[in-house]
C-alpha positions as CSV (number, residue, x, y, z in Angstrom):
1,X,57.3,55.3,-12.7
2,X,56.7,53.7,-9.3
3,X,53.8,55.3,-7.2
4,X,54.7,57.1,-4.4
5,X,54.0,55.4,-1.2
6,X,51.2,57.0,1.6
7,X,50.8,56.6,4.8
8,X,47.8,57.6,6.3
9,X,48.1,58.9,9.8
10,X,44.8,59.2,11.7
11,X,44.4,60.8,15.7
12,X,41.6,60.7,18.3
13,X,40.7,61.0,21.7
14,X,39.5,58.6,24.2
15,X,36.5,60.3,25.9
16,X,36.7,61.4,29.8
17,X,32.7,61.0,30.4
18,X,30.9,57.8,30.7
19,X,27.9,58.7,27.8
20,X,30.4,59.5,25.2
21,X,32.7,55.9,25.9
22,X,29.6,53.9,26.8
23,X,28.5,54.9,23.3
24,X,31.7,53.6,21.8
25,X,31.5,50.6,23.6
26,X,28.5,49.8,22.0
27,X,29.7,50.0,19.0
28,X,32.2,47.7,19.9
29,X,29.8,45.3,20.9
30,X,28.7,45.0,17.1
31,X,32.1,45.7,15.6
32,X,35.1,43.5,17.5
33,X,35.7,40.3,16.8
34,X,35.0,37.6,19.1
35,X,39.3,37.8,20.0
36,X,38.8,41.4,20.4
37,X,36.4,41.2,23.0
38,X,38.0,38.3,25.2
39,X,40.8,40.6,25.3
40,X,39.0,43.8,26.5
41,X,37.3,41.5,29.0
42,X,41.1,40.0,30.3
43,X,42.3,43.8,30.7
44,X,42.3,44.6,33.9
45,X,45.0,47.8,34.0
46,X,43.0,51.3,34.7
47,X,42.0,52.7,31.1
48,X,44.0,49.8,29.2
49,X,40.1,48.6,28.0
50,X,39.0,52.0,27.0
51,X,42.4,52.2,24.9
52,X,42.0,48.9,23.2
53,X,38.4,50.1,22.1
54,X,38.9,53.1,20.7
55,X,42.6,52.1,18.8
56,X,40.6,49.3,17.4
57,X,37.6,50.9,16.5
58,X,39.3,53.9,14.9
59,X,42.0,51.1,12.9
60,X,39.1,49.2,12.0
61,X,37.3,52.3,10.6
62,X,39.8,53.4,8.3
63,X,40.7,49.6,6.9
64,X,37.2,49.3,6.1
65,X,37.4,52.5,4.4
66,X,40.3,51.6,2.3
67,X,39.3,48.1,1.8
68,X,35.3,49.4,0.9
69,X,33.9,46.9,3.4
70,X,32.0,47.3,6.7
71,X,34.4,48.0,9.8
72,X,33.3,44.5,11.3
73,X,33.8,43.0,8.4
74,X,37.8,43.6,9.0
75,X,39.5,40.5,9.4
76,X,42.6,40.6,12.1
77,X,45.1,38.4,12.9
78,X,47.7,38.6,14.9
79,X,51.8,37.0,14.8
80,X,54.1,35.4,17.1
81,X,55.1,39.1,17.8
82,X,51.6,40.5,18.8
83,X,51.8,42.7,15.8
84,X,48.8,43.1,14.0
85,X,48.0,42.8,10.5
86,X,44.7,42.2,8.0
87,X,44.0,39.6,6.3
88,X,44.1,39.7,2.6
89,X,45.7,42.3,1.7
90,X,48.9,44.1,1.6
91,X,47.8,46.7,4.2
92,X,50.0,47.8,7.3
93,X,48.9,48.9,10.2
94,X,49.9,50.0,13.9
95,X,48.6,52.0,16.7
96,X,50.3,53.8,20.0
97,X,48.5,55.2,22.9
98,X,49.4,58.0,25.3
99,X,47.3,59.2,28.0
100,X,43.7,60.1,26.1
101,X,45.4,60.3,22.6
102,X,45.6,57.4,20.1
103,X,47.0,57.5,16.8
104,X,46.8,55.2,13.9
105,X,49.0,54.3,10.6
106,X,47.6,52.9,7.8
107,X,50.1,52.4,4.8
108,X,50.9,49.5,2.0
109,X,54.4,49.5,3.2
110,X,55.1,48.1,6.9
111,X,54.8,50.9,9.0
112,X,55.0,51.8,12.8
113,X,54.1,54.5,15.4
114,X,54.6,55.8,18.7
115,X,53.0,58.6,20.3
116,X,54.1,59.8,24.1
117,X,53.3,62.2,26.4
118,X,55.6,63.1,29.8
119,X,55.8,60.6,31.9
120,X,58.8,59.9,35.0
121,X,58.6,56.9,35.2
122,X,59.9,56.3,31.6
123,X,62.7,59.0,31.9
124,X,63.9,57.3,35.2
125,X,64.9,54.3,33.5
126,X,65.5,55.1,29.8
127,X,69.2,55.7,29.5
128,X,69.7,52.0,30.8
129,X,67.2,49.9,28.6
130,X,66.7,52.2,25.6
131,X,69.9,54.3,24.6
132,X,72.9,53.0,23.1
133,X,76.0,54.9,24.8
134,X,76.4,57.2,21.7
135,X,73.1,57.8,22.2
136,X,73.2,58.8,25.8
137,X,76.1,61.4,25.2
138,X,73.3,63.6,23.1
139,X,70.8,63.6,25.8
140,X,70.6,67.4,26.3
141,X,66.8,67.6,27.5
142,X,63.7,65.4,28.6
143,X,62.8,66.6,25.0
144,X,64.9,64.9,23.3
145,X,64.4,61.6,25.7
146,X,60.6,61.6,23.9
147,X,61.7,62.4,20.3
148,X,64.1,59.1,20.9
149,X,61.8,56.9,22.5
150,X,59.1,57.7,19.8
151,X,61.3,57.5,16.5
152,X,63.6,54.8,18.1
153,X,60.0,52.3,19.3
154,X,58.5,53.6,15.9
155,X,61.1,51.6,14.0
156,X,60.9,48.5,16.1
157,X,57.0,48.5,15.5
158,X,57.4,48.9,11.7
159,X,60.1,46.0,11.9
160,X,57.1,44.2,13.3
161,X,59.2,42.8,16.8
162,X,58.7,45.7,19.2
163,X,60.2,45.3,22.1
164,X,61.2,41.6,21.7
165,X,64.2,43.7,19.6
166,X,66.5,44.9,22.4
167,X,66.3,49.2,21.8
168,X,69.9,49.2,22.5
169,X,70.4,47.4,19.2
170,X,69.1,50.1,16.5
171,X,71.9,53.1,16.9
172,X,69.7,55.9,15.6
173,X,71.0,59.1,16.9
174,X,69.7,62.0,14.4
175,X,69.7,59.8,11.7
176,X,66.4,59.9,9.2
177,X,67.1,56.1,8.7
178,X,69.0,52.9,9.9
179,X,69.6,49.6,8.6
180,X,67.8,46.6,11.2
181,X,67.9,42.7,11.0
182,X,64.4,41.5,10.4
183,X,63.6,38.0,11.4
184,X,63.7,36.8,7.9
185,X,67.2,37.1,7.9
186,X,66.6,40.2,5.7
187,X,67.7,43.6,6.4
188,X,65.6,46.4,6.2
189,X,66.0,50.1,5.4
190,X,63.6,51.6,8.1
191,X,63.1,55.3,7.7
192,X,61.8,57.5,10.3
193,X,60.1,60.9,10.9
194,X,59.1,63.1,14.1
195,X,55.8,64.8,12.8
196,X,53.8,68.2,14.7
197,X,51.6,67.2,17.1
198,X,49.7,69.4,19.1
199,X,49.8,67.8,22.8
200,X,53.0,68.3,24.7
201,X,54.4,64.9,24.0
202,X,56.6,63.5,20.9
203,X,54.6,61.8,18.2
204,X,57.1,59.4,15.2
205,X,56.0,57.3,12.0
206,X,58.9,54.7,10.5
207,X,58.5,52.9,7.0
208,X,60.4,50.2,5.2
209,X,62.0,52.0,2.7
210,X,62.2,49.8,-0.6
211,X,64.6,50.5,-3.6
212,X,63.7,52.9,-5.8
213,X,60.4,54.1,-4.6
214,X,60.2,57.6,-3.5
215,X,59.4,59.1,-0.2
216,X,56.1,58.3,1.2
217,X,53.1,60.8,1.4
218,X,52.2,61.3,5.1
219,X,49.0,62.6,5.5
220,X,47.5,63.4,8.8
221,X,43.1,63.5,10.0
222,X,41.5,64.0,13.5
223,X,38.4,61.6,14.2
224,X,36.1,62.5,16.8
225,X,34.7,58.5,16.9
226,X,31.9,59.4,18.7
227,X,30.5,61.6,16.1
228,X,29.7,58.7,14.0
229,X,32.1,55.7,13.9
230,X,31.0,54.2,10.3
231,X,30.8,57.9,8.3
232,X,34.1,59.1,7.4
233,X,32.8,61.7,5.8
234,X,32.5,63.4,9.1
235,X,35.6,63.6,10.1
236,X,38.0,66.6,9.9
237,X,40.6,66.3,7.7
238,X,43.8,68.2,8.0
239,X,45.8,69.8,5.5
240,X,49.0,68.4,6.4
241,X,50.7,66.5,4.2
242,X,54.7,66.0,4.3
């Protein structure tokens, strides 16, 4: 019987006072690898640093968790796509930012994420560059603009392209999967799934669905980073499982 699949799902905040993130950085001093840290240096966009830190401290804590190594011991590399992915093993992994909130996916089937909170900027334009017409007609609410941004960008990060996958290509609609030409020359069969979340925004996880394994576990835990970034054993873990 093939094992059914999990995907690990794993949300924290970015800290609003200085003690709390300059204690992070620290940690990322001793903990990011030498690419990781040119790139928080080269970041120059308001909070884009703090982001980086905290999505790559939290990934790097649960790899080395499932891995059993230490968190800087995680070996990252990074494609022709700027998708990330470890080295060595068959783990997936991706990470979306909102506002303060980051959210990770950790899974050994490719997988992909996208969190978002309101923002105009993003409505203004989204019909145009993201919405197939179809698509369009069932715009009924800035709602529904978030919960197809977030399933519809989840699916292009678990096909590993992102945006270098025109959005307009993937007709998703209400559908709980769709059918997308990988780079391979392949074609996957990406599922996709709007999960709870507790902030005002829309929160989506995809996964390439393989023949004849079952639905995926999704399991969900809030990490407060800052509590103590190497003991998982501190963190919360919710009871949500799908």
């Amino acid at each position: 019987m093939t094992p059914r699949p999990h995907i690990s799902i794993d949300q924290t905040i970015i800290p609003d006072d200085a003690r709390r993130l300059g204690q992070l950085k620290s940690i990322a001093a001793t903990t990011l690898s030498c690419d990781e840290a040119t790139r928080v240096r080269r970041l120059r966009v308001s909070g884009a640093a703090d982001a980086f830190i905290v999505g790559r401290l939290l990934a790097r804590q649960r790899l080395a968790e499932v891995i059993g190594c230490s968190p800087a011991d995680v070996v990252i590399s990074i494609d022709r796509f700027g998708r990330p992915s470890v080295e060595g093993t068959p783990l997936s992994f991706n990470l979306s930012h909102s506002g303060r909130h980051v959210v990770l996916a950790v899974a050994s089937i490719p997988v992909g994420i996208d969190c978002q909170l309101p923002d105009p900027d993003l409505e203004a334009g989204f019909e145009e560059t993201f919405a197939t017409q179809r698509e369009q007609w069932d715009i009924s609410s800035p709602e529904s603009i978030y919960t197809l941004w977030t399933r519809k960008e989840a699916i292009l990060k678990c096909l590993g392209t992102g945006f270098h996958t025109d959005p307009r290509s993937i007709e998703l609609g209400d559908r709980s999967a769709v059918a997308v030409a990988h780079p391979d020359c392949s074609t996957w069969t990406i599922s996709v799934r709007s999960l709870q979340w507790s902030h005002e925004g829309r929160l989506a996880v995809a996964w390439r669905r393989l023949p004849g394994t079952p639905q995926p576990m999704i399991t969900r835990t809030v990490i407060d980073l800052c509590n103590d970034c190497h003991q998982v054993s501190n963190v919360e873990r919710l009871h949500a499982q799908y």
